[in-house]
C-alpha positions as CSV (number, residue, x, y, z in Angstrom):
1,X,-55.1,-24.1,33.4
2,X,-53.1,-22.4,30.4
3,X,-49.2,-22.5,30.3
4,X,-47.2,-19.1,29.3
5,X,-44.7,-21.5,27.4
6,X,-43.4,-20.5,24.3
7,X,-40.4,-22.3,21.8
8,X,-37.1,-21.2,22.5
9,X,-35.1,-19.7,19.9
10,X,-32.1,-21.9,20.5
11,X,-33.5,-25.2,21.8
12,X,-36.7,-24.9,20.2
13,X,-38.1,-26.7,23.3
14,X,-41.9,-25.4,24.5
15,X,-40.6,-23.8,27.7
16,X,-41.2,-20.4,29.9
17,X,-39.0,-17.9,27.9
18,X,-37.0,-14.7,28.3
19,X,-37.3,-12.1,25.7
20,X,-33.9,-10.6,24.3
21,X,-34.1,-6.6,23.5
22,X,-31.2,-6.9,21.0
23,X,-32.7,-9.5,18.8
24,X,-36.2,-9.9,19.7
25,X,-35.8,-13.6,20.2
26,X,-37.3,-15.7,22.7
27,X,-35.2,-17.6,25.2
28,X,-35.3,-20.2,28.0
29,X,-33.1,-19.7,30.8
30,X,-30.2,-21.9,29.9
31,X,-29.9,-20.4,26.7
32,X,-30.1,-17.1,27.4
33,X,-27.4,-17.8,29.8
34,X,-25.7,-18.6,27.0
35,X,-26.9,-16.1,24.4
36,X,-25.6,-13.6,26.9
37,X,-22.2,-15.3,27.1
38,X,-21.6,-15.1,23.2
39,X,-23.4,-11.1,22.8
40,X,-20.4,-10.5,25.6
41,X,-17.6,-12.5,23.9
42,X,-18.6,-10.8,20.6
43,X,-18.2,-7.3,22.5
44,X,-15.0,-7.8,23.4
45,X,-13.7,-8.9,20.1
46,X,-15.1,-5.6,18.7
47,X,-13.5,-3.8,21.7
48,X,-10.3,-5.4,21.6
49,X,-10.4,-4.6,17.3
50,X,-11.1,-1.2,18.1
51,X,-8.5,-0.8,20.4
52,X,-5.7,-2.3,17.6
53,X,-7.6,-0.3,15.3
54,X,-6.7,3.0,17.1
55,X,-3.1,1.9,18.1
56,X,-2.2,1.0,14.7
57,X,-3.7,4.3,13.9
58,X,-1.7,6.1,16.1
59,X,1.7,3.8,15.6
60,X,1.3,5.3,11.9
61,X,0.4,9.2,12.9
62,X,3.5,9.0,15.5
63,X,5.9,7.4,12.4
64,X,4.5,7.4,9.4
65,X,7.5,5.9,7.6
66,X,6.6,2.8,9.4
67,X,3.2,2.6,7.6
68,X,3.2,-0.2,5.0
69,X,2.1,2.2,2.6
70,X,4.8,4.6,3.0
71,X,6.8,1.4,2.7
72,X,5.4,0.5,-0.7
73,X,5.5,4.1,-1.8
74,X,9.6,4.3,-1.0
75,X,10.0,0.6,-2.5
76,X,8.4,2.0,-5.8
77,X,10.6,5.1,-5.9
78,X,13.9,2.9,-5.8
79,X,12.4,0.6,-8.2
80,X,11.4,3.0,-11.0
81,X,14.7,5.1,-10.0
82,X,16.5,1.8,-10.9
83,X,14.4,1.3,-14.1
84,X,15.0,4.9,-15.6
85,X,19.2,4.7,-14.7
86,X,19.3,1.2,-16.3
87,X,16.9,2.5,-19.6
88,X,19.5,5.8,-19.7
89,X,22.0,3.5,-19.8
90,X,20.9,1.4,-22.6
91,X,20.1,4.2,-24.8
92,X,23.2,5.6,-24.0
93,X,24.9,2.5,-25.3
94,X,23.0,2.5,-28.5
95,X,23.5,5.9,-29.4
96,X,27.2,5.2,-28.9
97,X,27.0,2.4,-31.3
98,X,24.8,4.4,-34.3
99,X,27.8,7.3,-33.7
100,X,30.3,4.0,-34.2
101,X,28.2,3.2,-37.1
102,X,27.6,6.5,-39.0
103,X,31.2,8.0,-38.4
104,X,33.5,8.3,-41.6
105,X,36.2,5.6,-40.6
106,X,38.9,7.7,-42.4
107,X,38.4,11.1,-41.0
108,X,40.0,11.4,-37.5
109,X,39.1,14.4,-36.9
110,X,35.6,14.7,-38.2
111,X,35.1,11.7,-35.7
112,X,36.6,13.2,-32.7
113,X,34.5,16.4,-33.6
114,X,31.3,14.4,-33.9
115,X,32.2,12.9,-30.7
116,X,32.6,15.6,-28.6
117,X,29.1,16.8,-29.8
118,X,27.5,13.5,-28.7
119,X,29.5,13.9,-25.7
120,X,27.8,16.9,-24.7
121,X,24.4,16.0,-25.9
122,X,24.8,12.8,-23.7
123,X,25.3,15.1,-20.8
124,X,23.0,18.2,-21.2
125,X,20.3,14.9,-21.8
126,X,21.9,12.7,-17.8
127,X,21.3,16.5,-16.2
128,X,18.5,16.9,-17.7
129,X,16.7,13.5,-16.4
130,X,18.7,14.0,-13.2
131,X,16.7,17.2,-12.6
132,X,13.7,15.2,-13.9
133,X,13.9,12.8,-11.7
134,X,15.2,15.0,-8.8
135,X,12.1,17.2,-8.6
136,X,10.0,13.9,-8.6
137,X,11.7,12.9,-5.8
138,X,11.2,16.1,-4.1
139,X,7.4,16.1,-5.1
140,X,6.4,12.7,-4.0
141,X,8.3,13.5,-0.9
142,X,6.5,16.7,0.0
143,X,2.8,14.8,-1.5
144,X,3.9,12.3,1.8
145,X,4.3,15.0,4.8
């Protein structure tokens, strides 16, 4: 008399085995109890990932200026904001100093004169990076909606 047994997958006991579509493994009873239980757990971890997937993605469609990477994007703009006023500044200073430096010492009015033009210069140059910076605002606002 001949025995149908075969070695299951899990086990790897000679017993009378089940065969599983998904993987094409041979199972005993017990185990493919079992195999069943953990193909079902695993299911439901994709589901329930899925399903935080698609919330997240909707959370962010809804309000995008939750998303982290809007976040990131408006963290950035303050930063480099903060990084161009403080360079302005800076160079504002040392141009200040070089007029100190070059003016004649004796002639108040050449000085005042030369002043005045670096005045202006210093503001035609802030407007200037003001609009600069102005329309990059405005651009990486309108690249976001």
């Amino acid at each position: 008399m001949t025995t149908n047994k075969t070695q299951c997958f899990l086990c790897e006991k000679p017993k009378f085995t089940y065969s599983c579509r998904g993987c094409s493994n041979e199972f005993c009873f017990d185990d493919l109890t079992k195999h069943r239980q953990d193909l079902t757990e695993e299911f439901n971890t994709i589901i329930n990932n899925y399903d935080q997937f698609r919330e997240n993605l909707q959370q962010t469609k809804t309000n995008p200026q939750n998303s982290s990477l809007f976040i990131q994007i408006d963290q950035w703009e303050k930063n480099s904001i903060e990084i161009i006023r403080q360079t302005l500044l800076k160079e504002n200073k040392e141009f200040l100093v070089d007029i100190e430096e070059k003016s004649p010492k004796n002639s108040t009015i050449h000085r005042k004169s030369f002043l005045n033009k670096a005045r202006k210069h210093l503001s035609r140059e802030s407007q200037c990076n003001q609009q600069e910076v102005s329309r990059n605002i405005c651009f990486s606002h309108t690249q976001r909606c």
